[in-house]
BABADREN-272844 format. One record per residue: residue number from 0; x, y, z of N, C-alpha, C in turn. Coordinates in nm, 2 decimals. Each point is the difference from the previous one (the first is absolute). Layout:
<recs>
  seq     n.x     n.y     n.z    ca.x    ca.y    ca.z     c.x     c.y     c.z
  NUM       X       Y       Z       X       Y       Z       X       Y       Z
...
</recs>
This chain:
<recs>
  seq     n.x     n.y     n.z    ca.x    ca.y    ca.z     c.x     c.y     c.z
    0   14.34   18.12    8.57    0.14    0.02    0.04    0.06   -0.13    0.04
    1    0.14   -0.03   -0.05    0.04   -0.10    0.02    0.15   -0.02    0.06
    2    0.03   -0.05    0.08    0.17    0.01    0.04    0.09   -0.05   -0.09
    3    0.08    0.04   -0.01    0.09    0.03   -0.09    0.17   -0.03   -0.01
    4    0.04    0.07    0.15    0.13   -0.03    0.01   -0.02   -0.03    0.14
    5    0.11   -0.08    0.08    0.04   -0.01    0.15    0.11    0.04    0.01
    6    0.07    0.10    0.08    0.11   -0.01    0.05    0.08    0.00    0.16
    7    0.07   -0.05    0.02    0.05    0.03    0.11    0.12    0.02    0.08
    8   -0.04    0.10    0.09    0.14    0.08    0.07    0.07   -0.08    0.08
    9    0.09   -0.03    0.00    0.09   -0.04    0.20    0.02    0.11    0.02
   10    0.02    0.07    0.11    0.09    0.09    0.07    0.04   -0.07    0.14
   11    0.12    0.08    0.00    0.09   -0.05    0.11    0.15    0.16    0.04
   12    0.00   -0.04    0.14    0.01    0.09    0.03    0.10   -0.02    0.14
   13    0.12    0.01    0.01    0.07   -0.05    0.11    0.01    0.14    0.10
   14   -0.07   -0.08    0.13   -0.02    0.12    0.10    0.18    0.04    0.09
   15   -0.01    0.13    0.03    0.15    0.06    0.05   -0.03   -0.06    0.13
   16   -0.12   -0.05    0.08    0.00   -0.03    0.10   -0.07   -0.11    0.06
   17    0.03   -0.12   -0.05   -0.11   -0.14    0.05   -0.03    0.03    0.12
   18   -0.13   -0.07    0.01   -0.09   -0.02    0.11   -0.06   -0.15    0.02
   19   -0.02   -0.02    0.10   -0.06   -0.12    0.07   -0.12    0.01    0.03
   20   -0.07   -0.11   -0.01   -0.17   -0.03    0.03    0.06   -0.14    0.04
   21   -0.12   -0.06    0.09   -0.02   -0.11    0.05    0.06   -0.12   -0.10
   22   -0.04    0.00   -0.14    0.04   -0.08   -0.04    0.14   -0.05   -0.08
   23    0.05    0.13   -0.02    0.14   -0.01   -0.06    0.04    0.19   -0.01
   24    0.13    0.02   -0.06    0.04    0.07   -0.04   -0.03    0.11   -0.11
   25   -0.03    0.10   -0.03   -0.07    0.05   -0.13    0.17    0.08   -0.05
   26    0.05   -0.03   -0.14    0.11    0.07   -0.02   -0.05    0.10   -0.12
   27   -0.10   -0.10   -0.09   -0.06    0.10   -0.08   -0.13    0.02   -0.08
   28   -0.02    0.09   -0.02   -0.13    0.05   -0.07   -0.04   -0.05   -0.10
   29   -0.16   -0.06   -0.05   -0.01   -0.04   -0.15   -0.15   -0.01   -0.01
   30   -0.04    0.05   -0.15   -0.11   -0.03   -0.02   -0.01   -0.08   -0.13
   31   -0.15   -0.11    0.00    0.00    0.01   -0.12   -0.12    0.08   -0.09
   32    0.03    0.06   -0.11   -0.15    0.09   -0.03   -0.01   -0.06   -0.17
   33   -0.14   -0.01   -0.02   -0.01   -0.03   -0.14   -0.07    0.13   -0.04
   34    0.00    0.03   -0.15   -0.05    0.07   -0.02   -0.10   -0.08   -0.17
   35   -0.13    0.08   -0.01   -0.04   -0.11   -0.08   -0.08    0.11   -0.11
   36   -0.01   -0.05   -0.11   -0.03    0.11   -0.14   -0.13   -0.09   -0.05
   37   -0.06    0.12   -0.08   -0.08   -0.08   -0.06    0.00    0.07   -0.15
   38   -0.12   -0.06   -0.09    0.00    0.05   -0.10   -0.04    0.11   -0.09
   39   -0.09    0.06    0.13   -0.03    0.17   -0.02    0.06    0.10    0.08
   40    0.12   -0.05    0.02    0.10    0.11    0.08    0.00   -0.01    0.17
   41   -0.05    0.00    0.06   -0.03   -0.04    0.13    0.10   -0.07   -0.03
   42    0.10    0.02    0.16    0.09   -0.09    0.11   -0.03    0.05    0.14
   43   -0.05   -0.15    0.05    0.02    0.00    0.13    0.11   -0.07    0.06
   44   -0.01    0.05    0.16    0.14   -0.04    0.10   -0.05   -0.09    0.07
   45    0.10   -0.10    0.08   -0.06   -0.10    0.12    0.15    0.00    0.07
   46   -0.02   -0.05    0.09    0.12   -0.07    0.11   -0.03   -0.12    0.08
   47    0.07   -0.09   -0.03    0.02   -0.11    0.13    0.06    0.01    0.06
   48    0.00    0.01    0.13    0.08    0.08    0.09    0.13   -0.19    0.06
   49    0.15    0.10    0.00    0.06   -0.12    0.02   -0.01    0.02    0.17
   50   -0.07   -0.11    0.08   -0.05   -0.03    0.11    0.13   -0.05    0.06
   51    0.02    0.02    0.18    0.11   -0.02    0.07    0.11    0.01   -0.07
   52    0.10   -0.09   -0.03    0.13   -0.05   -0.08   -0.05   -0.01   -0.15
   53   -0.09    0.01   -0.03   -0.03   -0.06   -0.17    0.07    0.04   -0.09
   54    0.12   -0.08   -0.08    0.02    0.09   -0.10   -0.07    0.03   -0.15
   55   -0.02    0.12   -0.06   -0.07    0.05   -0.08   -0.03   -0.10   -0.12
   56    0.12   -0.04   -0.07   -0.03   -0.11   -0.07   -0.07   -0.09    0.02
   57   -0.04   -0.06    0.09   -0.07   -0.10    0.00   -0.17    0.01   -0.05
   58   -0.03    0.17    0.03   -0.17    0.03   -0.08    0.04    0.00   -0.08
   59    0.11    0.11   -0.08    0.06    0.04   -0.13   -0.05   -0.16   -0.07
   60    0.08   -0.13    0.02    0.01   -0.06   -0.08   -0.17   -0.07   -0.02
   61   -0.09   -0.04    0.12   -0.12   -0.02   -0.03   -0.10    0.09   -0.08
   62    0.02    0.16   -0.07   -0.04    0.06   -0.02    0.01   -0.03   -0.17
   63    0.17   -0.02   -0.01    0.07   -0.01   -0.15   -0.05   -0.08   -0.02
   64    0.02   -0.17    0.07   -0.03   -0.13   -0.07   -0.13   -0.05    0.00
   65   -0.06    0.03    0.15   -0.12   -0.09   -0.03   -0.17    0.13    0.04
   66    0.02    0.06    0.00   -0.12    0.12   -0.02    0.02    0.08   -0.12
   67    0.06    0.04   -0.03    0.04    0.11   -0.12   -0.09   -0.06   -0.13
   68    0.02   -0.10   -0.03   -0.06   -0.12   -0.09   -0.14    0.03   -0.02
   69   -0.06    0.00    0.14   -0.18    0.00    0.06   -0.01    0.09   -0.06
   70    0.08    0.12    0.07   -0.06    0.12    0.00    0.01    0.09   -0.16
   71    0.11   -0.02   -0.07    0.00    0.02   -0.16   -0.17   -0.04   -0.08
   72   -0.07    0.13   -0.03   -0.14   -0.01   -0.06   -0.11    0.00    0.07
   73    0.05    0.00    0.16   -0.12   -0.01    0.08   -0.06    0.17   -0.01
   74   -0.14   -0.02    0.04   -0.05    0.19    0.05    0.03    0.01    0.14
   75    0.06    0.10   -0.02    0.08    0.05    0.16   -0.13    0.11    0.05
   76   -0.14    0.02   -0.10   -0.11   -0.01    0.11   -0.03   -0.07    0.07
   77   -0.01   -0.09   -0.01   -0.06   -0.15    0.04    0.12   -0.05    0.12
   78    0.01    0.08    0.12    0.12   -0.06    0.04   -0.02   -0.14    0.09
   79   -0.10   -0.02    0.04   -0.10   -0.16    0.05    0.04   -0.11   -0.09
   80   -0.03    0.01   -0.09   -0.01   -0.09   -0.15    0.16   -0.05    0.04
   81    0.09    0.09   -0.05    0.11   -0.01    0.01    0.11   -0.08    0.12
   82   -0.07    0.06    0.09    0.12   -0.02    0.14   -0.07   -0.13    0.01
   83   -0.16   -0.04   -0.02   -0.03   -0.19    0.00    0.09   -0.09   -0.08
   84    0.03    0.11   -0.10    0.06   -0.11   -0.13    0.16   -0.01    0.06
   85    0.09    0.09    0.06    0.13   -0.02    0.06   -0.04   -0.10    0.12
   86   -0.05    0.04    0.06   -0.01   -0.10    0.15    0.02   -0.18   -0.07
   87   -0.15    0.01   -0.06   -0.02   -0.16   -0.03    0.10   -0.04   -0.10
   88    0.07    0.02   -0.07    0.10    0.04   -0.10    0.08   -0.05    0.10
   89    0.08   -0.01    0.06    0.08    0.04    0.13    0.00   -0.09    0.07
   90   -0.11   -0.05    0.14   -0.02   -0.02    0.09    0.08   -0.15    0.06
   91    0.01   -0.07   -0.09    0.06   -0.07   -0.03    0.14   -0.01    0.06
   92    0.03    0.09   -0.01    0.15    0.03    0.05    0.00    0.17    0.09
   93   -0.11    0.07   -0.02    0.02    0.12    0.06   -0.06    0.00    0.16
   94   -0.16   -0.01    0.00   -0.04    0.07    0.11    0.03    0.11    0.12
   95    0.11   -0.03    0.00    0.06    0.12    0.10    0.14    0.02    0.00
   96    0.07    0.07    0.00    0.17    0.08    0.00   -0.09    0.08   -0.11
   97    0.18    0.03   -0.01    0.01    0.12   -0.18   -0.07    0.02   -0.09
   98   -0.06   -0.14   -0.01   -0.06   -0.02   -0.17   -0.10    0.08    0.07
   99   -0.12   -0.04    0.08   -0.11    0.09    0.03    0.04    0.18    0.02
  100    0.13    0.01    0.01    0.01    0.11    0.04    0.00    0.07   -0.19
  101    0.06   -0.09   -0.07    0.02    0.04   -0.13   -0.13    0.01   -0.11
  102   -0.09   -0.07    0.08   -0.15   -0.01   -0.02   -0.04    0.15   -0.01
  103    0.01    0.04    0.13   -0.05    0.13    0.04    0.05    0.14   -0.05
  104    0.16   -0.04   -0.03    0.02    0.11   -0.08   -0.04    0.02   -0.15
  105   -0.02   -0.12   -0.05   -0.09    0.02   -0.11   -0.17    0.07   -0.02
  106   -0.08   -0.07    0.14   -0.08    0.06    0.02   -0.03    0.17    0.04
  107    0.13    0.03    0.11   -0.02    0.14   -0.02    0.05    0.07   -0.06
  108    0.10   -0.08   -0.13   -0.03    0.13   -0.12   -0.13   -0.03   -0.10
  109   -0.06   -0.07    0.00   -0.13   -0.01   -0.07   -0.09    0.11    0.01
  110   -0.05   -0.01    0.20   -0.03    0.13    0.09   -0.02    0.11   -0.06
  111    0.18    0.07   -0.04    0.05    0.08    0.03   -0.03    0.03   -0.19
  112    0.02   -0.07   -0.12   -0.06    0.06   -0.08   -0.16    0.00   -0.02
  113   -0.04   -0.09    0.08   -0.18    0.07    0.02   -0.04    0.09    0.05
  114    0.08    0.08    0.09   -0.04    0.12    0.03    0.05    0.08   -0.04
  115    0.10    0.00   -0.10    0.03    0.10   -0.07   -0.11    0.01   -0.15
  116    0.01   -0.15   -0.03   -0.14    0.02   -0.09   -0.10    0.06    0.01
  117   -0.05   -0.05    0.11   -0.14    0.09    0.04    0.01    0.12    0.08
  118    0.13    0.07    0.02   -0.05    0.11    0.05    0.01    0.03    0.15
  119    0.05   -0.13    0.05   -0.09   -0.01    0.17    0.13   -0.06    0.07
  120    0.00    0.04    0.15    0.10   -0.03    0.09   -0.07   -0.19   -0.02
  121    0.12   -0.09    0.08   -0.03   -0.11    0.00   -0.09   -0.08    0.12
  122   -0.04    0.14    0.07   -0.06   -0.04    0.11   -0.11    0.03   -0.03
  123   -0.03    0.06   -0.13   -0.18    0.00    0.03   -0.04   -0.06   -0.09
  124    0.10   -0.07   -0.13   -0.02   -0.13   -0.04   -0.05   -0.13    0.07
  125    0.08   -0.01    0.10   -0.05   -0.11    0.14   -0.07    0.01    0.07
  126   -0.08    0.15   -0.04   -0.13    0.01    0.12   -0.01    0.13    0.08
  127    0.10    0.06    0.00   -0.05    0.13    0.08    0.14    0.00    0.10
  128    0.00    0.14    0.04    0.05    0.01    0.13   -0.06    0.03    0.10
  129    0.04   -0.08    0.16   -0.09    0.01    0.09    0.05    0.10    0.06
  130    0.16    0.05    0.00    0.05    0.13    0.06    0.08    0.05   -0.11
  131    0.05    0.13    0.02    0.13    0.07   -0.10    0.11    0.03    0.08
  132   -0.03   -0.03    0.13    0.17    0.00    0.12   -0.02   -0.10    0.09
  133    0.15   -0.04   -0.01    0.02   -0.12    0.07    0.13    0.06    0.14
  134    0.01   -0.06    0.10    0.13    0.04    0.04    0.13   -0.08    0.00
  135    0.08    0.07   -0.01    0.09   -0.04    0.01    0.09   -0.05    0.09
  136    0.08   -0.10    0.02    0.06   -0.05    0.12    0.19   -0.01   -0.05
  137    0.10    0.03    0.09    0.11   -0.01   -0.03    0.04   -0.12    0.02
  138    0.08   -0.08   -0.07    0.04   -0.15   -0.01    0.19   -0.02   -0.01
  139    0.07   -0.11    0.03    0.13    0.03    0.03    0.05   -0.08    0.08
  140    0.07    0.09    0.09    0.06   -0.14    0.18    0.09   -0.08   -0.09
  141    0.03   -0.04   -0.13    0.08   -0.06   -0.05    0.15   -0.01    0.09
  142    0.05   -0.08    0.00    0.15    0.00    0.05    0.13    0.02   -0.05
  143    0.09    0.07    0.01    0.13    0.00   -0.04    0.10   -0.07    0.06
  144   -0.03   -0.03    0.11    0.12   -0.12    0.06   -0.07   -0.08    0.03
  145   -0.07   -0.07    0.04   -0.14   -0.08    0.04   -0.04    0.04    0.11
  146    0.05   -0.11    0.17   -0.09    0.03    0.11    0.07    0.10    0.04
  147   -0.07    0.06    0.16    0.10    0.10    0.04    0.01    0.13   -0.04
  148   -0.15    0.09   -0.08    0.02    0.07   -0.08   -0.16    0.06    0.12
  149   -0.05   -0.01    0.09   -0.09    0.02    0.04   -0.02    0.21    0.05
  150    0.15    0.01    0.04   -0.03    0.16    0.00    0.03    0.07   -0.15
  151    0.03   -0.04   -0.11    0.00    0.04   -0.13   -0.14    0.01   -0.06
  152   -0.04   -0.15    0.05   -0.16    0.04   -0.08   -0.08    0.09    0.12
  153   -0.01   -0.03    0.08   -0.05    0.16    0.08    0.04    0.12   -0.05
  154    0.11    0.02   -0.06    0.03    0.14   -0.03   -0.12    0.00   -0.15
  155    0.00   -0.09   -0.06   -0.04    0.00   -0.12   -0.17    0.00   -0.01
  156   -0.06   -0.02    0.14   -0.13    0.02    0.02    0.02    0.12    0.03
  157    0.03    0.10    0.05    0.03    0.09    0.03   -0.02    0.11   -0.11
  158    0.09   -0.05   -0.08   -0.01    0.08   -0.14   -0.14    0.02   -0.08
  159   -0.05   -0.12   -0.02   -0.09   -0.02   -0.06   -0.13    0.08    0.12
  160   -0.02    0.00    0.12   -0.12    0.04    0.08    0.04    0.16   -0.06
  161    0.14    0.07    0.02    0.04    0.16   -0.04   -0.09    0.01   -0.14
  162    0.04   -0.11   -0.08   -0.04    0.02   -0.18   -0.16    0.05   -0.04
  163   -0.05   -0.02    0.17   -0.18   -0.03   -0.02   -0.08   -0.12   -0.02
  164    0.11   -0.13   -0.01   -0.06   -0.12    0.01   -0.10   -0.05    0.10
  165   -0.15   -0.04    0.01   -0.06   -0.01    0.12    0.02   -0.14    0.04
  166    0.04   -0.11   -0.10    0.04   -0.12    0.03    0.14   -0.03   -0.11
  167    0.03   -0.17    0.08    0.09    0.01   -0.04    0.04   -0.21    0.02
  168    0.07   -0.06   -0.12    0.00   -0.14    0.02    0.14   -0.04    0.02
  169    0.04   -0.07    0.11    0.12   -0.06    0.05    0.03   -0.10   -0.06
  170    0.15   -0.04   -0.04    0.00   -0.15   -0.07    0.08   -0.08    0.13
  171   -0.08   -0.10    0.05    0.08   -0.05    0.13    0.02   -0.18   -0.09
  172    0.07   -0.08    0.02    0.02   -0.16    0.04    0.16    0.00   -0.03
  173    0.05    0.03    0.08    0.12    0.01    0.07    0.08   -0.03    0.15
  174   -0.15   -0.09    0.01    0.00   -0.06    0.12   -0.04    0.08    0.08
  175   -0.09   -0.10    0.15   -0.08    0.03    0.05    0.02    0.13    0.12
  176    0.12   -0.02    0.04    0.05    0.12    0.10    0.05    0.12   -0.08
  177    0.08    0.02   -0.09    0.04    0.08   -0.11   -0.13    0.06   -0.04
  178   -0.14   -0.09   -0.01   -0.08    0.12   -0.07   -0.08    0.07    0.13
  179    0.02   -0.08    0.09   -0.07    0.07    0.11    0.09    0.12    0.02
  180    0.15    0.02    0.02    0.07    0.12    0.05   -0.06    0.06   -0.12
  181    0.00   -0.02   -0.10    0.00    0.13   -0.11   -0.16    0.08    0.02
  182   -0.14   -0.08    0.00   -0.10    0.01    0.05   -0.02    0.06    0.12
  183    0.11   -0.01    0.12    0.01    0.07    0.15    0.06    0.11   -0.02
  184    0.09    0.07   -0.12    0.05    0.08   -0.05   -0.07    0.11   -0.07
  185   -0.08   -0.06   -0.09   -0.08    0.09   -0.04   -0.15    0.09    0.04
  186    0.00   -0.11    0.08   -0.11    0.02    0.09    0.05    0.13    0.08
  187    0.07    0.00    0.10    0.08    0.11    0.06   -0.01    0.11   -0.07
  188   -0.03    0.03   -0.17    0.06    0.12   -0.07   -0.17    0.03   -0.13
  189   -0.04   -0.09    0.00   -0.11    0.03   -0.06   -0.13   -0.11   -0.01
  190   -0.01   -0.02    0.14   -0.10   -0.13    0.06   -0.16    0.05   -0.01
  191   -0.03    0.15   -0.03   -0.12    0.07   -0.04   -0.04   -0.02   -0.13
  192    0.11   -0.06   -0.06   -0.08   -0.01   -0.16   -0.05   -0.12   -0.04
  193   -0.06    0.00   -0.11   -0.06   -0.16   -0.03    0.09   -0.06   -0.10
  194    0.07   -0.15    0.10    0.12   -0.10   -0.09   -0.09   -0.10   -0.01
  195    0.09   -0.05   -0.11   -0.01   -0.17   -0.02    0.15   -0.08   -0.04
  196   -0.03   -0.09    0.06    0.13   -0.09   -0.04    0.00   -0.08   -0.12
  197    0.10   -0.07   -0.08    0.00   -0.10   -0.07    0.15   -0.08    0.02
  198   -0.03   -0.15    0.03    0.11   -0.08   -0.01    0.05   -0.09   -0.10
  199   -0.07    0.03   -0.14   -0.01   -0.03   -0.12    0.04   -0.14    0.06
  200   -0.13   -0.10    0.04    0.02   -0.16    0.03    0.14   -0.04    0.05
  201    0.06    0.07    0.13    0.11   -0.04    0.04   -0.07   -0.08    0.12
  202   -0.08   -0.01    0.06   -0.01   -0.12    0.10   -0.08   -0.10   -0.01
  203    0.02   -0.13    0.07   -0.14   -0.05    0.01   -0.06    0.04    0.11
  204   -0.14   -0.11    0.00   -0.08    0.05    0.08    0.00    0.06    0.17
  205    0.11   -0.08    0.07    0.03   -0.02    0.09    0.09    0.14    0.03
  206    0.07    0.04   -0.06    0.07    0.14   -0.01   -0.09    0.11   -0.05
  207   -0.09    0.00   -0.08   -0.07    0.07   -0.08   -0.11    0.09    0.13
  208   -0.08   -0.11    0.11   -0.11    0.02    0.09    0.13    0.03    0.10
  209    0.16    0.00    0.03    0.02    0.06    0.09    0.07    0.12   -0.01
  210    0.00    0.04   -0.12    0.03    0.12   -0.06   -0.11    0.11    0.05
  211   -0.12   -0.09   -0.07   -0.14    0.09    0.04   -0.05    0.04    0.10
  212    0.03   -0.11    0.10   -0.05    0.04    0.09    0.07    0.09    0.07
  213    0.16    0.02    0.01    0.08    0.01    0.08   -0.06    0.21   -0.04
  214    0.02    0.06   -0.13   -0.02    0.10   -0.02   -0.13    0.05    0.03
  215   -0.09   -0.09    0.01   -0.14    0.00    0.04   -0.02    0.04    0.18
  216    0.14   -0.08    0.06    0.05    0.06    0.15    0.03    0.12    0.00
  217    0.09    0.04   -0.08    0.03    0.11   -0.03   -0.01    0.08    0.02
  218   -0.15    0.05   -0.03   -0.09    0.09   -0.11    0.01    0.05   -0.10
  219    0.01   -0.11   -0.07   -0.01    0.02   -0.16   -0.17    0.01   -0.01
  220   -0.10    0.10   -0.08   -0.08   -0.05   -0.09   -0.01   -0.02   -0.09
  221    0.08   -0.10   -0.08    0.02    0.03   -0.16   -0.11   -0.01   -0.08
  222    0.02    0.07   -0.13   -0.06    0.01   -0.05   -0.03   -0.09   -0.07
  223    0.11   -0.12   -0.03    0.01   -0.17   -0.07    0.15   -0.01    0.02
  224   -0.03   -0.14    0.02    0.15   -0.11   -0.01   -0.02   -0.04   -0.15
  225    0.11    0.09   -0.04   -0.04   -0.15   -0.20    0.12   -0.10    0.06
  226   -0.03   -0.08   -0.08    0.09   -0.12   -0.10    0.04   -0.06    0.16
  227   -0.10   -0.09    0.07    0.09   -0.02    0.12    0.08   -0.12   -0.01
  228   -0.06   -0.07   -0.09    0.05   -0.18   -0.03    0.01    0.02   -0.16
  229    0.08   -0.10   -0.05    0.02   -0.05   -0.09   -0.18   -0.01   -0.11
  230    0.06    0.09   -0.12   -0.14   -0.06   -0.04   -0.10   -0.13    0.00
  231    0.08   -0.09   -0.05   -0.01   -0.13   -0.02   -0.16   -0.07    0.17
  232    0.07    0.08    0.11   -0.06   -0.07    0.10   -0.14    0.06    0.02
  233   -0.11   -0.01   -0.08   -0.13    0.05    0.07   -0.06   -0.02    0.10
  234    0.01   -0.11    0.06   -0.01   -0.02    0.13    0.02    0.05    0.13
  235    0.21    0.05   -0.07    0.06    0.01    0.11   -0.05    0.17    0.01
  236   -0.01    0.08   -0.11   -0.09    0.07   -0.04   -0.17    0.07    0.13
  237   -0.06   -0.06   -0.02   -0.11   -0.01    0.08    0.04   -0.01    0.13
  238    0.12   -0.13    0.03    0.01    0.02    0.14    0.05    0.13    0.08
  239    0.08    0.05   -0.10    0.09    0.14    0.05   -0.15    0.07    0.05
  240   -0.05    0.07   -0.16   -0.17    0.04    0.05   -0.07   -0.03    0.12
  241   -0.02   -0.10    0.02   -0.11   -0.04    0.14    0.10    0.02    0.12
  242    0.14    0.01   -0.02    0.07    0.02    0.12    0.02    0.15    0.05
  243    0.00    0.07   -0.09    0.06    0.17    0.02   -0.17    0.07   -0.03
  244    0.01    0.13    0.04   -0.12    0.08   -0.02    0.09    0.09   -0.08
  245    0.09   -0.03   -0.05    0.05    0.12   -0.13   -0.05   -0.05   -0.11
  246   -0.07    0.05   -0.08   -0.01    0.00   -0.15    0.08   -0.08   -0.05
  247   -0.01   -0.09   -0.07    0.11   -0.11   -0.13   -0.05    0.05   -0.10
  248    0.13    0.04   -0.04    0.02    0.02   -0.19    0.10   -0.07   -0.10
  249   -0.06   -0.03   -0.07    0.08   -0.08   -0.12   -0.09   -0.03   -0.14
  250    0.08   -0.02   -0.09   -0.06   -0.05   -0.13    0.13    0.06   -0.06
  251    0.09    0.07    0.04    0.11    0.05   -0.12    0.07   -0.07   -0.05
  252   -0.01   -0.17    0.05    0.09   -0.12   -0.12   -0.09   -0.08   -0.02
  253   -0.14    0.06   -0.03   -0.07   -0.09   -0.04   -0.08    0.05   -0.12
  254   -0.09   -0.10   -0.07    0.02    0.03   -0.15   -0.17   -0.04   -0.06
  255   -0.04    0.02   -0.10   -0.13    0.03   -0.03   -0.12   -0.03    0.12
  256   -0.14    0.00   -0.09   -0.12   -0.06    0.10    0.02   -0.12    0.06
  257    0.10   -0.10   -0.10   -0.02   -0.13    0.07    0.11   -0.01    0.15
  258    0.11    0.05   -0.04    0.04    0.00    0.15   -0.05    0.11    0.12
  259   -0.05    0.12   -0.07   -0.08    0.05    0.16   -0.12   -0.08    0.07
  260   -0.05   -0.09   -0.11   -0.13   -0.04    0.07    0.05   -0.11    0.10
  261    0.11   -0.04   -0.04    0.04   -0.12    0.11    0.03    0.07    0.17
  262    0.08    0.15   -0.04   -0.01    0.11    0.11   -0.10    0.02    0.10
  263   -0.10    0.02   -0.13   -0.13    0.03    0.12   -0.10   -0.10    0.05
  264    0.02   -0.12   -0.07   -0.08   -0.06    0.03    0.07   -0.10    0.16
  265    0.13    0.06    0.00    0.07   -0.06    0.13   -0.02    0.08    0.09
  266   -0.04    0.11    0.00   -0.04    0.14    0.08    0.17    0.04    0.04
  267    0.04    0.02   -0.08    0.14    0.04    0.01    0.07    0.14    0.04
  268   -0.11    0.07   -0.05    0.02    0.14   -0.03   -0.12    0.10    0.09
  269    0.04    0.13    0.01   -0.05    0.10    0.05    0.01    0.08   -0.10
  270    0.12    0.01   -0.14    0.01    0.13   -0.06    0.09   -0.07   -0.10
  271   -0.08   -0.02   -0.12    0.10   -0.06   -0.10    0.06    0.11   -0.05
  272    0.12   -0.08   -0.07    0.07    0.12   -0.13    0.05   -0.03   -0.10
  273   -0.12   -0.03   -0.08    0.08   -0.09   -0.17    0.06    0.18   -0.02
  274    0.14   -0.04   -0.09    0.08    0.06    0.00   -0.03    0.04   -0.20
  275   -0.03    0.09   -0.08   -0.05    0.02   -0.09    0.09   -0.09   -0.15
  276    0.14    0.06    0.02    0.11   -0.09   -0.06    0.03   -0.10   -0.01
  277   -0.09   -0.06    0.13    0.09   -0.13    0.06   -0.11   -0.11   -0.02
  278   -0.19    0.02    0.04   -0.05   -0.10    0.01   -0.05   -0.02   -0.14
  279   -0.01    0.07   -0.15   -0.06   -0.01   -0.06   -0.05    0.08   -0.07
  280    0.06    0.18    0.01   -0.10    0.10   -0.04   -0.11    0.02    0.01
  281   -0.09    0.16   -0.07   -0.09   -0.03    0.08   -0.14   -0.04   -0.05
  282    0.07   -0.13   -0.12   -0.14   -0.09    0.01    0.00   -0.09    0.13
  283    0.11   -0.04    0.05   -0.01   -0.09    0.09   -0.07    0.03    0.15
  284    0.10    0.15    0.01   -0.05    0.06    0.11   -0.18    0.04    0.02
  285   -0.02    0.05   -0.14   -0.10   -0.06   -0.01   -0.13   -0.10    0.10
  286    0.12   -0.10   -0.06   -0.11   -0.13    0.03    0.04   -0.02    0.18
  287    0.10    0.04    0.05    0.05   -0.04    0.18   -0.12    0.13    0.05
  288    0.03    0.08   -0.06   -0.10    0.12    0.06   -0.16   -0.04    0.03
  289   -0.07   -0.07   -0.11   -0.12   -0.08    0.04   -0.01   -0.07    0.08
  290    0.11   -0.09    0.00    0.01   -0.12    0.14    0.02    0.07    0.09
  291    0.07    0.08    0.02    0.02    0.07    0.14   -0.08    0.04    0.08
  292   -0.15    0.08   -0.09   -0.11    0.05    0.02   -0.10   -0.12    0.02
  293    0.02   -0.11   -0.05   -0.11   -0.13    0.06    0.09   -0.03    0.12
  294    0.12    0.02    0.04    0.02   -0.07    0.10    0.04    0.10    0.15
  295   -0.05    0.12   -0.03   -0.01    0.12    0.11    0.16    0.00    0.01
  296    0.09   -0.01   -0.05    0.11    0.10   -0.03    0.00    0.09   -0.05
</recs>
């Protein structure tokens, strides 16, 4: 079996109602999806997921110009072989953003026609399943006007505990008092369930440990702090860690084996999260999943 055709989707999608996250504005929706053929009929699907602000073009066009090329004749059995030959192909100028993300969508439509080939979910292609239910957690807290919204998202925990949610993830870096009222708010209304925060890298470290701690006064026990610092700082990373007894989580802007190992090997983490779209697909994931298991993550 041989690949055959590449193509790929933009979608885009202007929301009736932007929302705020820590790092900017969201006004609208986009993916980018490839879909990939081969020459005994089999097409498989992938997505690079457009990450924070990303706009969709920017995989779209690493997919058109400089992968598409690789991937024309390759065996979309073989999805190893292949995602080696994009990476090193690449690296050069890729390593990490979009292109790895446009990596992965190639890879998980590879995946996705080998298990249609053979017959089999794509999880037991990779080994098995260790469960068949996972839970589910409600995610959100997004902003419509920014600060100042602290009895709104209370209402909106609220909703979610009614829905049967047993947990649920707050988006706070909206500064440090702002996320505390919203946190002293929700608390009041559904402080029995299991939360976690994320400040998708809105502080440094110095704001980050007094964030932590301050909810940690509280009585928060969360269940993880993701994204407390800027990816870039592993250091500052670890320091948050050794400072708080909450859980650190992160790996969602970060990108194949070679940059998680630099994660763990800084002891940075309590609970990574290569992001499937985002670090690589899942040859890559793959490869962070073994490291994570040499390094008791």
């Amino acid at each position: 079996m041989k690949i055959s055709g590449v193509r790929v989707h933009v979608l885009r999608s202007a929301l009736e109602q932007p929302f705020a996250f820590s790092q900017g504005w969201v006004k609208t929706r986009a993916a980018t999806l490839v879909e990939v053929s081969t020459d005994e009929g089999l097409v498989g699907w992938g997505e690079a997921l457009c990450q924070g602000l990303q706009p969709p073009e920017i995989a779209a066009a690493a997919i058109q110009h400089a992968l598409a090329p690789l991937a024309i004749g390759a065996d979309p059995l073989e999805p190893e072989v292949l995602w080696h030959r994009m990476y090193h192909h690449t690296r050069d100028y890729g390593q990490k953003g979009a292109l790895i993300g446009a990596i992965g969508a190639l890879d998980i439509a590879c995946w996705d026609i080998a298990g249609k080939a053979r017959g089999e979910p794509v999880a037991r292609l990779l080994g098995g399943m260790f469960r068949t239910r996972v839970q589910a957690y409600a995610t959100g807290f997004y902003r419509i006007r920014g600060r100042g919204e602290a009895a709104r998202l209370a209402q909106e925990a609220e909703r979610h505990v009614a829905q049967g949610f047993g947990a649920y993830k707050v988006k706070l870096g909206f500064g440090i008092e702002d996320d505390l009222a919203v946190m002293r708010a929700i608390r009041e209304v559904a402080g029995r369930h299991e939360a976690m925060i994320d400040v998708n890298h809105a502080y440094g470290v110095a704001e980050a440990i007094r964030l932590g701690r301050s909810l940690e006064d509280m009585g928060w026990r969360l269940r993880w702090y993701e994204e407390p610092v800027a990816q870039e700082d592993l250091e500052g990373y670890a320091e948050v860690r050794r400072a708080l007894a909450t859980p650190i989580a992160g790996g969602e802007n970060e990108y194949t084996a070679f940059g998680f190992r630099r994660l763990f090997a800084a002891r940075a983490l309590d609970i990574a999260q290569p992001d499937l779209c985002i670090a690589g697909g899942f040859t890559a994931c793959r490869h962070i999943v073994a490291l994570a298991h040499a390094h008791g993550v």
